[in-house]
N, C-alpha and C positions, 0 to 999 in steps of 0.2 A: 585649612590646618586643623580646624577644631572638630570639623567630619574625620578623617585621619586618625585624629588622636581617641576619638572615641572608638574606632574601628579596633584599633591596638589593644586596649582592655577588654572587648567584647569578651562573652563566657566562653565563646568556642575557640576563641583567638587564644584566650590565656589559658584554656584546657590541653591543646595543642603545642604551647611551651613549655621545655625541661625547667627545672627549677634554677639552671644556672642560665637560661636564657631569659625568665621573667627577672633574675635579682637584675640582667644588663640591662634589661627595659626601664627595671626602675627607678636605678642610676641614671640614666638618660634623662628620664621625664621629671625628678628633682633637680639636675642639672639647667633642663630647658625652663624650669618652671623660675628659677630662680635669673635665669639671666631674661626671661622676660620678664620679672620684676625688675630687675635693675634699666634693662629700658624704657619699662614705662615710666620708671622714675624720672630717668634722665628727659623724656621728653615732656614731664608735666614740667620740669625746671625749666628748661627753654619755653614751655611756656607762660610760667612764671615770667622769666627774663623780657619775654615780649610784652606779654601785659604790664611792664614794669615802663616798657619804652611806650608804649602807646600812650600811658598814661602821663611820661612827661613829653612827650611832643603835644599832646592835649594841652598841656600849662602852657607852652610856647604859644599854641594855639589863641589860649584867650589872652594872652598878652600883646598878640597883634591885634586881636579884637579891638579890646584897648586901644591899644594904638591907633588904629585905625579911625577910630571913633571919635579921638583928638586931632587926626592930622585934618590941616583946609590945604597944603597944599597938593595939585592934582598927582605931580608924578609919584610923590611921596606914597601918594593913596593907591595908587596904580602898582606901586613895588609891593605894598604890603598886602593887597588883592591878589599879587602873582603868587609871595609867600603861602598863606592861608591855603590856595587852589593843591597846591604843591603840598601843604601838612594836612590836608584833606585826603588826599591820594595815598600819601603814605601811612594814614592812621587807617585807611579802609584795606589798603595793602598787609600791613602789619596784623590788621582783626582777621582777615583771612588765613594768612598763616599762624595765626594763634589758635582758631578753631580747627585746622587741620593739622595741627600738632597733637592738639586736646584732642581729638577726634581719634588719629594714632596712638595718640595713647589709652585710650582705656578699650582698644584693639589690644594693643600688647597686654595691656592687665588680665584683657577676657580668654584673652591665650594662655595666658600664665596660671589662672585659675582653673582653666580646664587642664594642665600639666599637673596642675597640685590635686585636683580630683583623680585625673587617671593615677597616680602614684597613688592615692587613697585607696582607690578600687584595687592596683593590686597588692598590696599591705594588706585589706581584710580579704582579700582572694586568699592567700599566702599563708593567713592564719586558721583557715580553714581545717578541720583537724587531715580528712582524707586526704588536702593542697601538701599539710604539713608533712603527714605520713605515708608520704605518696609511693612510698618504695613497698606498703603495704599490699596494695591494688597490683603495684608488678609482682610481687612473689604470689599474691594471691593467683594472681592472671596465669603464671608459668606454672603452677602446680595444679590450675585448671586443665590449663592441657594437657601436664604430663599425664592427669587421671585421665581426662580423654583419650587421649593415645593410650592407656593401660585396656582403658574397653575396647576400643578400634581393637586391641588384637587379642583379646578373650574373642572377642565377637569375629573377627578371621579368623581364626582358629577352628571355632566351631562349623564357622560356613564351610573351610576348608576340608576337616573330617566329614561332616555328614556330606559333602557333596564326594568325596572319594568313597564312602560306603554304601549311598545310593547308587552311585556307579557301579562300583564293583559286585553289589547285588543283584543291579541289572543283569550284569552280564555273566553273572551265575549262577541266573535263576533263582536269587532269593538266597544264594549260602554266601555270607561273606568272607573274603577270603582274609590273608593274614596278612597280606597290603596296608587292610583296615589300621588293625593296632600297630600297624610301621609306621604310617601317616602319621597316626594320633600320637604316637612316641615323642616322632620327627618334628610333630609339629609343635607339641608341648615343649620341647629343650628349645626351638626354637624360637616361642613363646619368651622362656626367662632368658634367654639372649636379648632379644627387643625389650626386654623392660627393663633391661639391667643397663642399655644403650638409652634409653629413654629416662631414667632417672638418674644418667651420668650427667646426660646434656641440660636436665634440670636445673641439678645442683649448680652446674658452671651457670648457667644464665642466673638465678637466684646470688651466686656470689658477683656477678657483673654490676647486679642492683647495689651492693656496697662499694663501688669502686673499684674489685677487681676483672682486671682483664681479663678476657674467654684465653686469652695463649699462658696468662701468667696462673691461671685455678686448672688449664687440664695439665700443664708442666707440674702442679703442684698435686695433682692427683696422681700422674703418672710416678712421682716418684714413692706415695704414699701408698700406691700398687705395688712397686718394687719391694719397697720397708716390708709392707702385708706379706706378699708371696716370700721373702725370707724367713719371717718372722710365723707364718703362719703357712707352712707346706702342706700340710694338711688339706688348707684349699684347694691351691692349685693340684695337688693329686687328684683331690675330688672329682675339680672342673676336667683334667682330662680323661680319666676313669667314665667321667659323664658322654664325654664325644665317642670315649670307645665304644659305651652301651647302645649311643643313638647310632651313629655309623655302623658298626658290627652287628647290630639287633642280638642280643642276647637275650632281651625280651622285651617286651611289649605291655604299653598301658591293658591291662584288663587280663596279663597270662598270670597262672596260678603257677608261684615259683617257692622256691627253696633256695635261700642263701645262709649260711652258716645254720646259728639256730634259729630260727626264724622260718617259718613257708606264711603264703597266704598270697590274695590279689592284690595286682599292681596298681592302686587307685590314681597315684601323678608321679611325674619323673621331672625332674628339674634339673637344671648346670649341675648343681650339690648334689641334692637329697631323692631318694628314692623311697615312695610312701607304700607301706603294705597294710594290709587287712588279713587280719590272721582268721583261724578257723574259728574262735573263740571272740570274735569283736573288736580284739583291740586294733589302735592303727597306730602301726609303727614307723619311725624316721628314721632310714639308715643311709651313712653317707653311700656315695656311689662306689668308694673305693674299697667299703666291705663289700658289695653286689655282687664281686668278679674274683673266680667263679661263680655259678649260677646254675640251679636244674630248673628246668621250663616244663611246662606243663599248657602246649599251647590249647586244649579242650578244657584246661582248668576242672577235672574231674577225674576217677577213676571206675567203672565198672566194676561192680561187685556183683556176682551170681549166687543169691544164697539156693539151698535144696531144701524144701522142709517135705519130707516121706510121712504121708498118711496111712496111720494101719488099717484103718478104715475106708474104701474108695467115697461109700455112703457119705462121710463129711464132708465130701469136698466142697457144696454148696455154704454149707457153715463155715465149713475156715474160709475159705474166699472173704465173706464178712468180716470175720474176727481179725483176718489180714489187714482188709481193709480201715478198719477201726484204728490198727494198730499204722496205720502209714499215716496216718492223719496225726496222727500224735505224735510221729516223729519228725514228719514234716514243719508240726508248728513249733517244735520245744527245741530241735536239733537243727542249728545254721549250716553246720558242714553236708549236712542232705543237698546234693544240689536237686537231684531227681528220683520220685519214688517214694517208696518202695514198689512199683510195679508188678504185676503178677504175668511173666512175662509167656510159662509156658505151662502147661497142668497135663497130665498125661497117669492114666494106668496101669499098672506092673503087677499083672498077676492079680493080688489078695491086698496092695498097696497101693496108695497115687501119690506122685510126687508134683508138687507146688515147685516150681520155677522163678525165684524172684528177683529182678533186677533193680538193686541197689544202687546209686549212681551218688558218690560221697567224694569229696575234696581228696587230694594226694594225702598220703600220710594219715589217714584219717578212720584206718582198720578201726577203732575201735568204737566206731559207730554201729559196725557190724555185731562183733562179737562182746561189746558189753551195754548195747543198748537193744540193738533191734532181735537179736537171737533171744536173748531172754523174758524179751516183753513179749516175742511170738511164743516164748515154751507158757509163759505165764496167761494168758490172753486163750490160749488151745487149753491148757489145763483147766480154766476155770468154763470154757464151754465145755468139759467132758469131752476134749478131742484125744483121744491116744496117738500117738509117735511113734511110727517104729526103730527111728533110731533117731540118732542128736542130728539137729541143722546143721550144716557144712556148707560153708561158702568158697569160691573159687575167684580169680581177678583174673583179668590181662597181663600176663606175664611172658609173653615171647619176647626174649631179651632184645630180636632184631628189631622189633615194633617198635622198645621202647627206646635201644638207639636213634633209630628216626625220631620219635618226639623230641629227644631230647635236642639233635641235630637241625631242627626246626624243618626238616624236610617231608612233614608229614598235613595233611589238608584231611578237611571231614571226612572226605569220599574215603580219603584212604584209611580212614580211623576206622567207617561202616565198615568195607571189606577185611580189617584185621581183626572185628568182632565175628563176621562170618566164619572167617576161618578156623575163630578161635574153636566155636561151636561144633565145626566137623569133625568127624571120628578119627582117635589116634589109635596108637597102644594103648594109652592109658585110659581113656573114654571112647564110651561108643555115641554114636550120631545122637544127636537128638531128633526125634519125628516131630517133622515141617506139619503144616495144615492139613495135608492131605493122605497123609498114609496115619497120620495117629490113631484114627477109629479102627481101622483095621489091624494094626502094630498089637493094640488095647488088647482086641479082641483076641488074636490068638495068643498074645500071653495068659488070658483068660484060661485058655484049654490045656497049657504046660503049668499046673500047679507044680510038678517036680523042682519045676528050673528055678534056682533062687534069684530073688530080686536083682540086678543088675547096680543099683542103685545103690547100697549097703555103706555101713558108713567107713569099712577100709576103704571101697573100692570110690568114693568121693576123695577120701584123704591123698 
């Protein structure tokens, strides 16, 4: 019993008890500890009681002695020989059962004491402060996980995207297609779903630790849902506004869009909020239910063609430079540059050459063109002594079918390349530009028609 009872305190024993199963332990082993006091009590009185009889059958004892000592006659002496043999017996009877009372008894006492230690062990077990504050360790424990689980699925998320855009690279030779930012959309709203399920189920387990029931805190949450969603429709507009954008693809983490006043890149999409980066740095949070409508921009950029016309052909070596000088400065001061300035095409015209430049600037964002980069190139050719023979002019993408496609998401890189090719070939309004291979000769015999004016001129740009 005393192995037993010490097994029931052990540290692991009483770490693995709720605190309303050590208080029933410890009721128990006060209880036990005390009615094995009262036993041992009761059995040192019985032997009390015996040592009490032993002691006067002992007086009987020397009384026959006595006796004995004066009787002469035989039978007399013979009775009182049987007497004595008989309180002999029973005083040795009596000492036996007196030491095996006495003997049970401080059996019972040593039991009783080891019940009053195990109740002591778990009393300062009890008062322990973490023992005390034990619902600390469970709420600590449940928002352990919930954070774990918050990583588990940033950390899915990302395996998920980069394994669909390594794929889809694969198998498009290195261009990724627009699956990519559907995944990453899809998978991000699907993201704050899981964490918004992930720190419902918290909260209910954290309020279980005070007593209440996982059925009676999510009844009490669902109706605190209800209150919310009347109370605050805004949400719920939000959240399905949200399902529209991820379901419908209206756009995609990373497209450069336009929602009321507002354009710039889609940096995260959430159940709520859709976060943009404007052309100027800032990053804005707009609920999902300003988002829709929406213009998409799935290449996140626009092609700008500036012309800059050398009066000079002899420059062209020097502006090439001064261009170059001048792209570098506005690459590093100007965020909406996505690419360039580029020097894309340079060609001869007679007594002129015209510089070809590909500007590549965020939607909405002409005025990168014409009140940065036009002027630092007039300024930058002025101060080399370059003459102009007439003002820079730039041109964009504007075939309104092209930009229906963008807008309609139904356009891929390939098809972006060939709507710049196209743009490029000869209309009414412009004539072809000369490929790699006919420009030296194109050059050359405009060379020999000094008559024919420029082609180039800044109407015939306009």
């Amino acid at each position: 019993l005393v192995r037993e009872v010490r097994a029931e305190v052990d540290e692991k024993a009483l770490a693995a008890l709720s605190s309303s199963a050590r208080a029933e332990l410890l009721a128990r082993l006060v209880a036990d500890a005390a009615a094995q006091r009262e036993k041992s009590d009761r059995l040192r009185a019985e032997g009390d009681r015996i040592a009490s009889q032993v002691a006067d059958v002992q007086t009987q004892q020397l009384a026959l002695k006595k006796q004995r000592d004066a009787a002469t006659d035989p039978v007399e002496l013979e009775q009182i020989n049987a007497s004595l043999e008989q309180i002999e017996r029973l005083i040795d009877q009596r000492r036996l059962l007196g030491y095996e009372i006495a003997r049970q008894a401080r059996a019972e006492e040593r039991l009783a004491y080891e019940y009053e230690q195990a109740a002591a062990a778990i009393r300062e077990y009890a008062q322990r402060f973490w023992v005390q504050n034990r619902w600390l360790v469970e709420v600590g424990r449940i928002l352990a996980y919930a954070l774990l689980a918050t990583l588990a699925t940033h950390l899915l998320a990302r395996v998920i995207t980069a394994t669909v855009g390594v794929t889809m690279r694969y198998l498009r030779g290195g261009t990724a297609l627009p699956t990519v930012k559907r995944t990453q959309t899809l998978v991000q709203f699907a993201r704050s779903i899981a964490l918004l399920v992930i720190w419902v189920a918290a909260t209910v387990s954290v309020l279980a630790e005070f007593g209440v029931s996982p059925g009676q805190s999510a009844g009490a949450l669902g109706v605190i849902g209800l209150v919310l969603a009347g109370m605050f429709q805004q949400l719920v507009v939000d959240f399905v506004k949200g399902i529209d954008i991820a379901v419908g693809g209206h756009y995609y983490v990373g497209d450069f869009i336009q929602v009321g006043n507002y354009s710039g890149h889609v940096l995260d999409f959430t159940a709520k909020y859709t976060v943009l980066r404007t052309p100027s740095g800032q990053v804005v949070t707009l609920p999902n239910s300003q988002c829709v409508p929406s213009r998409r921009f799935p290449a996140g950029f626009v092609d700008n063609y500036v012309d800059i016309v050398l009066a000079r052909p002899a420059d062209l070596a020097r502006a090439r430079a001064r261009l170059d000088d001048v792209a570098r400065l506005l690459n590093r001061r100007i965020e909406a540059v996505k690419q360039g300035p580029l020097i894309e095409r340079e060609f001869v015209d007679g007594q002129v050459a015209v510089l070809r430049v590909l500007v590549r600037v965020l939607p909405a964002c002409d005025w990168v063109i014409t009140e940065r980069y036009i002027p630092e190139v007039k300024r930058a050719l002025a101060d080399a002594g370059i003459e102009l023979a007439g003002e820079p002019t730039f041109f964009y993408l504007n075939d309104v079918k092209t930009f229906r496609r963008l807008f309609s998401r139904q356009m891929t890189d390939k098809d972006m390349a060939a709507a710049v090719d196209a743009d490029l070939r000869p209309t009414i309004e412009r004539d072809a530009l000369p490929d790699a291979e006919t420009e030296a000769a194109e050059a050359a015999e405009m060379r020999h028609t000094s008559d024919t004016p420029p082609p180039h001129t800044t109407e015939h740009q306009a």
